[in-house]
GUPA-111754 format. One record per residue: x, y, z of N, C-alpha, C in turn; residue in three letters. Coordinates in pm, 1 decimal. Layout:
% GUPA-111754
      nxx      nyy      nzz     caxx     cayy     cazz      cxx      cyy      czz code
        X        Y        Z        X        Y        Z        X        Y        Z  ALA
...
END
This chain:
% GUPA-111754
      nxx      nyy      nzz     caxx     cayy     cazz      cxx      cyy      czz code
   2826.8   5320.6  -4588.3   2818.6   5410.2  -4701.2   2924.4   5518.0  -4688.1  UNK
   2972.0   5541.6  -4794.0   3081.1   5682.6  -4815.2   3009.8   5805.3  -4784.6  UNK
   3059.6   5880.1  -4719.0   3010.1   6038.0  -4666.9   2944.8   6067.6  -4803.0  UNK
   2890.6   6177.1  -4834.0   2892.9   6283.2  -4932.5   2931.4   6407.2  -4937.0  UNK
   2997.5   6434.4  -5079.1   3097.5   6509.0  -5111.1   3024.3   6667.6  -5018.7  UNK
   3129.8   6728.1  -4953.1   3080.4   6818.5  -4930.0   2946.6   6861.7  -4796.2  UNK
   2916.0   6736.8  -4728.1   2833.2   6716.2  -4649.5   2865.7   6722.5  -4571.8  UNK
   2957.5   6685.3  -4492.8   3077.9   6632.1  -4350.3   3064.0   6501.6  -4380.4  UNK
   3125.8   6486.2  -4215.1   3198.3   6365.7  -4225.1   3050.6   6256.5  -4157.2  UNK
   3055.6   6175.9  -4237.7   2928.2   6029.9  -4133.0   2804.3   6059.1  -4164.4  UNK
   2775.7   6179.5  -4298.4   2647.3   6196.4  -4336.3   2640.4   6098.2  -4422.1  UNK
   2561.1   5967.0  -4443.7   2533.7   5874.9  -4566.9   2524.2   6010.9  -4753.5  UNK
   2618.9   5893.6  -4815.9   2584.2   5980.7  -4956.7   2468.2   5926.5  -4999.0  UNK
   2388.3   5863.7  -4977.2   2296.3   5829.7  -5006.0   2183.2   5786.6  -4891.9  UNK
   2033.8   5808.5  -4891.0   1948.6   5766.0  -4751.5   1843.4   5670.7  -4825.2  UNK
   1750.3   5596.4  -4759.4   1609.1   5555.4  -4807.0   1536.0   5691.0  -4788.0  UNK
   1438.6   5678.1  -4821.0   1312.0   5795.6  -4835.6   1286.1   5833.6  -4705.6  UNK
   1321.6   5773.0  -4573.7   1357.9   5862.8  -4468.4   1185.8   5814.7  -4457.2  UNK
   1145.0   5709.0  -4444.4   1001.5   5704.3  -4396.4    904.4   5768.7  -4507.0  UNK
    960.7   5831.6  -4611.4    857.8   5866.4  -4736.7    880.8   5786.4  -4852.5  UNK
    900.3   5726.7  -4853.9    916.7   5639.1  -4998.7   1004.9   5550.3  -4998.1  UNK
   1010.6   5418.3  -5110.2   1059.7   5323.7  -5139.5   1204.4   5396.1  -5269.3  UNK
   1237.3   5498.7  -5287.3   1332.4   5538.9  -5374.3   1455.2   5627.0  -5283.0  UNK
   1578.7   5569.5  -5314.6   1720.7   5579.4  -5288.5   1689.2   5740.3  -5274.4  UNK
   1723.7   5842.9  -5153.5   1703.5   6016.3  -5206.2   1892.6   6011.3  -5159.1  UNK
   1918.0   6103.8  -5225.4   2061.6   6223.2  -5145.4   1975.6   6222.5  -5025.5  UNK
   2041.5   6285.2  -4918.1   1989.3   6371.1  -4834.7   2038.5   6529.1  -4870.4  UNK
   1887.0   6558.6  -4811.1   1917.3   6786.4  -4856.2   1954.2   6777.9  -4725.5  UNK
   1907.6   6798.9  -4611.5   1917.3   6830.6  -4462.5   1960.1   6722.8  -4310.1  UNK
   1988.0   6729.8  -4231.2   1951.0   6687.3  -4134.9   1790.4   6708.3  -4053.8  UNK
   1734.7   6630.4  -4025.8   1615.3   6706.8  -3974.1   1556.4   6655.7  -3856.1  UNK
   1478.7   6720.9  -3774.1   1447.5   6672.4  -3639.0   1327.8   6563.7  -3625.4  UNK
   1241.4   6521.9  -3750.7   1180.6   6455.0  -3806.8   1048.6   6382.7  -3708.9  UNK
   1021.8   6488.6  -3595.6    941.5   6423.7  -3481.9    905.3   6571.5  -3487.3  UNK
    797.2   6640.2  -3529.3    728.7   6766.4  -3489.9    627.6   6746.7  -3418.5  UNK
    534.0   6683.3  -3328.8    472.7   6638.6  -3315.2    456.9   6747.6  -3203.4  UNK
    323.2   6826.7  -3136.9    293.7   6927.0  -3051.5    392.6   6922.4  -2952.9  UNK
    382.1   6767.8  -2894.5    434.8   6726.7  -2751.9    622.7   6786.3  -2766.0  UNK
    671.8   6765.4  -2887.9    833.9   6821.5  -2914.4    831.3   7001.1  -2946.7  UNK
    712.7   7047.5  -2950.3    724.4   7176.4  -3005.3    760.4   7270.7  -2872.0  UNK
    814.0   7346.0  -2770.7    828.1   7435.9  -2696.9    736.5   7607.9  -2759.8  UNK
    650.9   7585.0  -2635.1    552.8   7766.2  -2722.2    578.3   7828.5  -2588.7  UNK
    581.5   7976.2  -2647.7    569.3   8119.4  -2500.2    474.0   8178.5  -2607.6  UNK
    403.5   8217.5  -2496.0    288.3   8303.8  -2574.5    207.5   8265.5  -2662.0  UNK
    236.7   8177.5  -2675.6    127.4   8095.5  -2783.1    205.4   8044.5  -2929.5  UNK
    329.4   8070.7  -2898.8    383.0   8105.0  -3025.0    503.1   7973.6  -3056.4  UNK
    562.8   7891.4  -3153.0    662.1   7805.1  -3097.6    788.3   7885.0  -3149.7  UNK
    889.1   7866.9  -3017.9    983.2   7888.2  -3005.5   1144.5   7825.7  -3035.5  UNK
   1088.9   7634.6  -3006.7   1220.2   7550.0  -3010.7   1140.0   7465.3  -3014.1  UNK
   1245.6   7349.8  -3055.5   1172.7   7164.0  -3062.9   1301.5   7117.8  -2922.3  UNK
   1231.3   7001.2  -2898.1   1296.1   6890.9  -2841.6   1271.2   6786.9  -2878.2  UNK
   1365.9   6671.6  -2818.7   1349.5   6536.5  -2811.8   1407.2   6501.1  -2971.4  UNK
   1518.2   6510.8  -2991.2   1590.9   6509.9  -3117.0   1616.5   6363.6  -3121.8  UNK
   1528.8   6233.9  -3091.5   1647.1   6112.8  -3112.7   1599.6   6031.8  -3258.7  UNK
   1500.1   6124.6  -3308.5   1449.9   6112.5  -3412.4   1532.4   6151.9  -3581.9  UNK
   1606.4   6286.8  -3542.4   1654.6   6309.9  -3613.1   1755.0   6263.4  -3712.6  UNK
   1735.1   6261.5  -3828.3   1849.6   6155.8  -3952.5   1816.6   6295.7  -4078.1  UNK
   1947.4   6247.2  -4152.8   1955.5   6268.9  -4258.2   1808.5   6246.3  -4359.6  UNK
   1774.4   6357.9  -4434.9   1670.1   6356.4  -4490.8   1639.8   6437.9  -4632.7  UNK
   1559.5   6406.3  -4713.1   1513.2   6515.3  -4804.7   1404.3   6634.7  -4764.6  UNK
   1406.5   6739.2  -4852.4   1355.3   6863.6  -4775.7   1195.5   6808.1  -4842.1  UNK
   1153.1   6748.1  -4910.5   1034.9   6689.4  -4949.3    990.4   6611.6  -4852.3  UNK
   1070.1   6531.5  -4770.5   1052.0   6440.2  -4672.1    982.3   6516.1  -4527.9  UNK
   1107.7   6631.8  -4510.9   1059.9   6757.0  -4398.4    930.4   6795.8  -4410.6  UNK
    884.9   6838.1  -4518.3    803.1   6905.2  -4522.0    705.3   6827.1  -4486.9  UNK
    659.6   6697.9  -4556.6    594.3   6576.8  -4500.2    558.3   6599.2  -4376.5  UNK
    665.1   6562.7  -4289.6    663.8   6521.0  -4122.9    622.3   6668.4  -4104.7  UNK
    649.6   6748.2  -4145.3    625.9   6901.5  -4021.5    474.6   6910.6  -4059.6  UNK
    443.1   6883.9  -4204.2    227.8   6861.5  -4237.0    184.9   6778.3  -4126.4  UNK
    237.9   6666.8  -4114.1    208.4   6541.1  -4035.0    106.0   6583.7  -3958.3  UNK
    146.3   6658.6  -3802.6     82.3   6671.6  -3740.5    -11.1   6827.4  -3749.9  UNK
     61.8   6931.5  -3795.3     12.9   7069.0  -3856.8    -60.1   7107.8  -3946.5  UNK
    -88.4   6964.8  -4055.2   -213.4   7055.4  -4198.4   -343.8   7010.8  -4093.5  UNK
   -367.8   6904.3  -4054.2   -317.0   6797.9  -4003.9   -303.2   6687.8  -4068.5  UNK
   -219.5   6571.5  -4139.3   -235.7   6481.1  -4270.6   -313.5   6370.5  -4175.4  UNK
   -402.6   6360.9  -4098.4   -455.1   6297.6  -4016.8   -621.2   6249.9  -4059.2  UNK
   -671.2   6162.6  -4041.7   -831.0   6169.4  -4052.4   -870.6   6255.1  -3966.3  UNK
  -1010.6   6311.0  -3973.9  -1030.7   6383.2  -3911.9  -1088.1   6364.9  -3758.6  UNK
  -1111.8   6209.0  -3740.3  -1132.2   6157.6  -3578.4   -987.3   6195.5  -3494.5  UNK
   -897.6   6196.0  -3582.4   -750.2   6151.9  -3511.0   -699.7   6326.0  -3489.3  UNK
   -769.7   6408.0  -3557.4   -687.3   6544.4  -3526.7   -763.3   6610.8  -3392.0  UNK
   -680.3   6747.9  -3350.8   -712.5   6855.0  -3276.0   -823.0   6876.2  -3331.4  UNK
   -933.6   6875.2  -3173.1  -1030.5   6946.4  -3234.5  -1058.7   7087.1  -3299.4  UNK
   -998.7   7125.7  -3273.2   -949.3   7317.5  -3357.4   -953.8   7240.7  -3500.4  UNK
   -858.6   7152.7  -3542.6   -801.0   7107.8  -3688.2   -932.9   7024.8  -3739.7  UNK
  -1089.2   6977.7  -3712.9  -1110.7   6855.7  -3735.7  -1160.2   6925.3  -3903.1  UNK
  -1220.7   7037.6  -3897.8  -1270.7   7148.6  -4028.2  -1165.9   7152.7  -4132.2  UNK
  -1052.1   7169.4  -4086.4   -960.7   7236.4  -4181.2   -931.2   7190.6  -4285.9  UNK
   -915.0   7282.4  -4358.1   -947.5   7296.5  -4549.4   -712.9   7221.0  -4524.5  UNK
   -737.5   7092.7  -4552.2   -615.6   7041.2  -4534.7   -545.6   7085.7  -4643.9  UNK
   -591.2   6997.4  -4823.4   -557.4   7048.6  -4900.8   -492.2   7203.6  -4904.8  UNK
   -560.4   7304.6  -4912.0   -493.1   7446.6  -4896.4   -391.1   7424.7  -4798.8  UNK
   -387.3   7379.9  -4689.1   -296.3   7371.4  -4575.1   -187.7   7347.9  -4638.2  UNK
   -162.8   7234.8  -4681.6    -58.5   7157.4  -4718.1     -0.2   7263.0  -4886.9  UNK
   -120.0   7327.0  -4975.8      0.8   7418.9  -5051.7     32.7   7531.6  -5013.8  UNK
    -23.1   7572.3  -4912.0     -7.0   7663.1  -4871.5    146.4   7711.7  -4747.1  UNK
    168.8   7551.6  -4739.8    336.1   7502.0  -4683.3    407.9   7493.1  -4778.0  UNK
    395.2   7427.5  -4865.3    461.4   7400.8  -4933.3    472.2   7562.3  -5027.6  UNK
    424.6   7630.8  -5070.6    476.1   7784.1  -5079.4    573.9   7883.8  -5033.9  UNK
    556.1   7844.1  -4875.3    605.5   7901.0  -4768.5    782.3   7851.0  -4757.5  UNK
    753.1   7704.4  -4794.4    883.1   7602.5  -4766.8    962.6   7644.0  -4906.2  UNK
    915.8   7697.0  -5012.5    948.0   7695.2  -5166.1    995.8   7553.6  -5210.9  UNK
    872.7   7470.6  -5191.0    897.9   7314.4  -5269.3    910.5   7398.2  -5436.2  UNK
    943.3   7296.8  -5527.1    962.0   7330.5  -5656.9    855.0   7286.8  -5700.8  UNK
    813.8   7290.4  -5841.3    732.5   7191.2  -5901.2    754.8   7052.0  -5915.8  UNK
    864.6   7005.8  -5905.1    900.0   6877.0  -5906.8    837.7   6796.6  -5770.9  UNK
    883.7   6860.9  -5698.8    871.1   6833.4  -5544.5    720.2   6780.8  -5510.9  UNK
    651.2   6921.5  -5563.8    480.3   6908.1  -5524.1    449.2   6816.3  -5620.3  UNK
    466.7   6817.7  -5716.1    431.5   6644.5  -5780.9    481.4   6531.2  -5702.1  UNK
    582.6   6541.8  -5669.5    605.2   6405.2  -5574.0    544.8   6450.4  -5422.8  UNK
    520.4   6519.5  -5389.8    413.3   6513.7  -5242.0    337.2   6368.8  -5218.2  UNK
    220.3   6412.1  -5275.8    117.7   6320.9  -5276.8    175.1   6175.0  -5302.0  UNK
    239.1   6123.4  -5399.7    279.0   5968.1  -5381.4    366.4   5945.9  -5281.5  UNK
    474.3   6075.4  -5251.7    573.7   6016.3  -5114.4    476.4   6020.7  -5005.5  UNK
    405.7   6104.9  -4973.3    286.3   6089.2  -4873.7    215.7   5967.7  -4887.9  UNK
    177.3   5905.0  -4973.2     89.7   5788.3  -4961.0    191.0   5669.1  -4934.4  UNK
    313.5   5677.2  -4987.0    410.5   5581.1  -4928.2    429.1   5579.0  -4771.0  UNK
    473.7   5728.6  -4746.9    485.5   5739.9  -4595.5    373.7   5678.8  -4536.4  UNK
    282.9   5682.5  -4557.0     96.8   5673.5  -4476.5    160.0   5510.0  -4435.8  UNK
    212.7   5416.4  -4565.5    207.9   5307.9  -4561.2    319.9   5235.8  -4437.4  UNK
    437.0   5331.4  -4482.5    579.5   5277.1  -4392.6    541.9   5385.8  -4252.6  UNK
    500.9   5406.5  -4232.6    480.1   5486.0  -4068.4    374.5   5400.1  -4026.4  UNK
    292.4   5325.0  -4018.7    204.1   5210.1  -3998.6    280.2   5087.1  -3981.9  UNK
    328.8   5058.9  -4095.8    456.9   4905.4  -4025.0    566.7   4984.8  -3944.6  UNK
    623.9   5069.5  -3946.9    734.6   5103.5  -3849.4    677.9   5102.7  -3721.3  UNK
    597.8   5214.5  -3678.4    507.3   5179.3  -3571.4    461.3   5057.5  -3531.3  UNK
    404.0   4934.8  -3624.3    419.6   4787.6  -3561.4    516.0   4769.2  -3524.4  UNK
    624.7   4790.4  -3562.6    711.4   4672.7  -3546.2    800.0   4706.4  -3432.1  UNK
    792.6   4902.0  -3391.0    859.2   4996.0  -3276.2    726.7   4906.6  -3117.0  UNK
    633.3   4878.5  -3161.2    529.4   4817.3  -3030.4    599.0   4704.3  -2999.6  UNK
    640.6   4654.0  -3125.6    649.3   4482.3  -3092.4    823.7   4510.4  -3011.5  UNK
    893.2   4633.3  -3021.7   1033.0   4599.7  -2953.0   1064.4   4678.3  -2868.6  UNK
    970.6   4774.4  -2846.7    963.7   4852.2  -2744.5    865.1   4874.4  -2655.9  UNK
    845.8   4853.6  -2492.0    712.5   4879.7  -2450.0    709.7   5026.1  -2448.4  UNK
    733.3   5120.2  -2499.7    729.7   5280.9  -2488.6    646.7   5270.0  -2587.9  UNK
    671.7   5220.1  -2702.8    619.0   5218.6  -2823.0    455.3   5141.4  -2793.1  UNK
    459.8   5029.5  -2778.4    407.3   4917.1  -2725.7    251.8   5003.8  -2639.8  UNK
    309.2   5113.7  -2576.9    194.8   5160.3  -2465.5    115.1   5270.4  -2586.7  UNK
    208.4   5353.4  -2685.8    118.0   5445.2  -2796.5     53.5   5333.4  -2874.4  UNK
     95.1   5209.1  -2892.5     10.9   5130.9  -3016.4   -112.3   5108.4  -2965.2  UNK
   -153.1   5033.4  -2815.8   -240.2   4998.7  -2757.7   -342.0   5142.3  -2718.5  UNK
   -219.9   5251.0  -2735.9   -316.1   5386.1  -2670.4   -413.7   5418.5  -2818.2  UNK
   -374.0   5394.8  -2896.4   -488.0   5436.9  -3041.8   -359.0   5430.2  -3157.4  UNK
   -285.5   5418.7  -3151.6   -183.3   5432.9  -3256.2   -201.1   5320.5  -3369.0  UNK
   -271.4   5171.3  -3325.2   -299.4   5062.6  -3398.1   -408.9   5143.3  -3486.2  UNK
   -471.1   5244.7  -3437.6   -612.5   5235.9  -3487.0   -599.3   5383.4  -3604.3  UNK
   -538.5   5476.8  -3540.3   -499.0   5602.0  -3589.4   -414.9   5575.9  -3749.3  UNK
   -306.1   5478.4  -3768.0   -232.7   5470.8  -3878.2   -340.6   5404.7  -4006.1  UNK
   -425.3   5300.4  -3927.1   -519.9   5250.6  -4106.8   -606.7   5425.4  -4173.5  UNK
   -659.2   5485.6  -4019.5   -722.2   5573.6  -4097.0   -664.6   5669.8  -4129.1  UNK
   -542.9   5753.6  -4092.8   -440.7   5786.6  -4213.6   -438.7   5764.6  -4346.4  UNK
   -387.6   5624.3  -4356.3   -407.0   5523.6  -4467.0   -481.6   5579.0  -4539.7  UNK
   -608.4   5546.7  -4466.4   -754.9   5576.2  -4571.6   -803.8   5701.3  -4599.3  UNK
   -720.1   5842.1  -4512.5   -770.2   5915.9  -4542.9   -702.4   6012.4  -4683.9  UNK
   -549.0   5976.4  -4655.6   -446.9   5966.5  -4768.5   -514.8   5962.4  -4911.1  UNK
   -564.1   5788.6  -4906.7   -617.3   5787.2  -5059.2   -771.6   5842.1  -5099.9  UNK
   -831.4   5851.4  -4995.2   -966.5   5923.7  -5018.6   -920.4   6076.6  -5076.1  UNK
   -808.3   6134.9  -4994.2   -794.8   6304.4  -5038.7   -707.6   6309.6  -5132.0  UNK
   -581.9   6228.0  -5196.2   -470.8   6254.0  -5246.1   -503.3   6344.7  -5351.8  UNK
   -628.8   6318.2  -5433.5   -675.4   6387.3  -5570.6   -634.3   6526.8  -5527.7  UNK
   -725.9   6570.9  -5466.4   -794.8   6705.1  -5392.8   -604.4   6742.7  -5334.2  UNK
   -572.0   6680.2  -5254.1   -436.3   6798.4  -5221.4   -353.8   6802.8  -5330.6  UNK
   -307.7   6706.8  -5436.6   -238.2   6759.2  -5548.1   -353.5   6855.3  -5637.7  UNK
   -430.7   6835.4  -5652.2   -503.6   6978.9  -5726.6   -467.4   7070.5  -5701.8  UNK
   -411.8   7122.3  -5569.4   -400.0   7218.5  -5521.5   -312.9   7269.6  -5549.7  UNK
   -192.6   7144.2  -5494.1    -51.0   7164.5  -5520.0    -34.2   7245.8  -5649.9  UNK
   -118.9   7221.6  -5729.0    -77.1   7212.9  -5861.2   -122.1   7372.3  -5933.6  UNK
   -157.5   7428.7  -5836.6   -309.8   7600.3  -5879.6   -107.8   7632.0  -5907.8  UNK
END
């Protein structure tokens, strides 16, 4: 693919949904796209820096926001989260980021369906990272087979309820 105008040099002018969707995006950002506790660095309780960047690609800022909910509203069922998180009023969570992030209105309308796409392609990616990697291979067998259906299911059970929100 040709750079894009104005991007540098070897940024694709064009990405897939970056793990959120089946539609062609620009990319807005580069992003570190693995927030996950274990990459977060905290002092004091507080986070400071990420690591473990081999995750990082070209992305949309709709996409970011996604992955950084991921593990933080938590977009998780509630067996699969921190027990601190298993209560939490997710919905509010998630507009209450998306405020913070200044998604547009456009954006928070597309939340909820790029989220239910993602739910879908982070479940086969994860198969298919077990089947070619034993790194991968050791999280699928650790609960990761089991963790992505109820995602899945918890996705379409709530989607109503977090775009309502989106939407106050």
């Amino acid at each position: 693919m040709a750079p894009a105008q104005g991007r540098g040099v070897g940024v694709p002018a064009r990405v897939g949904g970056a793990g959120g969707g089946t539609a062609v995006q620009v990319p807005e950002l580069v992003s570190h796209m693995d927030y996950c506790p274990g990459n977060v660095v905290f002092q004091h309780g507080l986070p400071v820096g990420l690591i473990d960047f081999d995750l990082a690609r070209p992305t949309t800022r709709l996409v970011d926001a996604l992955n950084a909910r991921y593990w933080w509203a938590p977009l998780l069922h509630p067996t699969d989260r921190d027990p601190a998180l298993v209560e939490a009023d997710v919905p509010a969570l998630v507009a209450a980021f998306a405020d913070a992030y200044g998604l547009s209105p456009k954006q928070r309308a597309r939340l909820v369906p790029t989220a239910l796409q993602r739910a879908r392609n982070l479940h086969l990616t994860a198969r298919a990272a077990a089947q070619a990697d034993p790194v991968f291979l050791r999280f699928w067998e650790q609960g990761v087979k089991d963790r992505m259906p109820r995602a899945e299911q918890w996705w379409a059970d709530n989607a109503a309820g977090v775009d309502a929100c989106l939407r106050r």
